[in-house]
N, C-alpha and C positions, 0 to 999 in steps of 0.2 A: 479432551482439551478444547478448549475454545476460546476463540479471539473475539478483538475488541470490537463494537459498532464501528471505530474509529479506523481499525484495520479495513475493512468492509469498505466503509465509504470511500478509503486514501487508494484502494486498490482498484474501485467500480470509475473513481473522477481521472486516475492517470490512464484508463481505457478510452476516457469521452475525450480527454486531452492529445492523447496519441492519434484519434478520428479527426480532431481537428486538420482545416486547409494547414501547410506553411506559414507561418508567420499572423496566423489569425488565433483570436484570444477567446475568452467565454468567461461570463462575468458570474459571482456565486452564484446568482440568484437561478439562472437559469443550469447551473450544474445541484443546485439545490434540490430545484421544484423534478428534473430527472431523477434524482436519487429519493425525493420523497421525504425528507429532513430537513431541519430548520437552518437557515442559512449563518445563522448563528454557530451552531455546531459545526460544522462545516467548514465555516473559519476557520474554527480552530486546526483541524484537519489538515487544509491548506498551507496552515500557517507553519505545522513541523511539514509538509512537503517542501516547501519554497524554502525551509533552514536546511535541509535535507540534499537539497540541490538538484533536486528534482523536477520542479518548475518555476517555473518565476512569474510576478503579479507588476502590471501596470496599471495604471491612476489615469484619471481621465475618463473622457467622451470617451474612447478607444478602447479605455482599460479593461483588464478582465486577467486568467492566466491562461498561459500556455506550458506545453511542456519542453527542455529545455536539456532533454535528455535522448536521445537514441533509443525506443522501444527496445532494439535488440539488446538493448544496453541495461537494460531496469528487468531483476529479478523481482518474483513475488514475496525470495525472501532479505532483498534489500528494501521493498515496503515497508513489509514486517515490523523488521527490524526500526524503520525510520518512525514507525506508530507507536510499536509495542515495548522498543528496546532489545538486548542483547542476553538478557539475565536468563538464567535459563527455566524451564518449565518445573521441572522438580529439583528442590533442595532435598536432603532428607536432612532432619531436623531432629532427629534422635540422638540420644547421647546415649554412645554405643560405649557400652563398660568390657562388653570380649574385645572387641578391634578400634580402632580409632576414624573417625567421620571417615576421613577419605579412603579407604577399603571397606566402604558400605558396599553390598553387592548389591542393593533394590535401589542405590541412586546410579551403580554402574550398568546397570539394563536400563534403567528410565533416560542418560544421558545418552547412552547408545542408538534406543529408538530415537530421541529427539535429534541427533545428527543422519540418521538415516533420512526423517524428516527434512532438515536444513538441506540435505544433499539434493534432494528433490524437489524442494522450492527453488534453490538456487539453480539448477536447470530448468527452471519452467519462468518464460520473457515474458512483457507484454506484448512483444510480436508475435508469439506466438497463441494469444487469445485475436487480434486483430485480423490475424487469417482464418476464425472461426467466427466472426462477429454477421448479426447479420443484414444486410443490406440497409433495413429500413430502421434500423438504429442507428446505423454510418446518418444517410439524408435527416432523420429527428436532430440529431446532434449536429447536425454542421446546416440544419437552417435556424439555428439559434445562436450562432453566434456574429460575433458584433467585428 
């Protein structure tokens, strides 16, 4: 299975966001040129984080986002979900002539594993990457913002 560049980026910028001082913001450009993508795309990223409720975006000399959320408070599989959506990983999409769709047994182990999955994103914060981050990522990120 595999996620989107979009997952990636939304999950890598709420790490540089959670770094952030108190009350200080960081504008695309320089959460951009960290992650190494075009700040174009990026927007877009941001743009389901801030509908998401996740961070919020200020205008101005000053502007930039921050996050607006509780690290211990933001799973990787509320990211996820705020990037990728809710739908799940496998349909099975056969038209089953002995039993009917919903007593497929190959989408009843693929939903299975994907909630075992969900159960473990959902316990895994981004507080819990920020107590593994390492120092000179903290000072990169927090001498760039504005």
């Amino acid at each position: 299975m595999k996620y989107s560049k979009a997952t990636n980026y939304a999950l890598h910028t709420i790490v540089y966001l959670a770094l952030l001082p108190p009350g200080k913001t960081i504008g695309v450009k320089p959460l951009a040129e960290a992650q190494k993508v075009s700040p174009t795309y990026l927007s877009k990223v941001l743009t389901k984080l801030v509908k998401s409720g996740f961070i919020e975006s200020g205008t101005g000399v000053n502007g930039g986002y921050q996050l607006i959320k509780d690290a211990k408070d933001i799973t990787f599989l509320d990211i996820i979900h705020a990037i990728e959506g809710t739908t799940s990983l496998f349909n099975c999409g056969l038209d089953h002539t002995i039993h009917d769709r919903q007593n497929c047994l190959i989408e009843k182990v693929m939903n299975e594993a994907e909630q075992k999955m969900e159960d473990y994103l959902r316990s895994q914060t981004i507080e819990h990457i920020l107590q593994k981050v390492d120092k000179n990522i903290v000072n990169r990120i927090r001498s760039v913002v504005n």
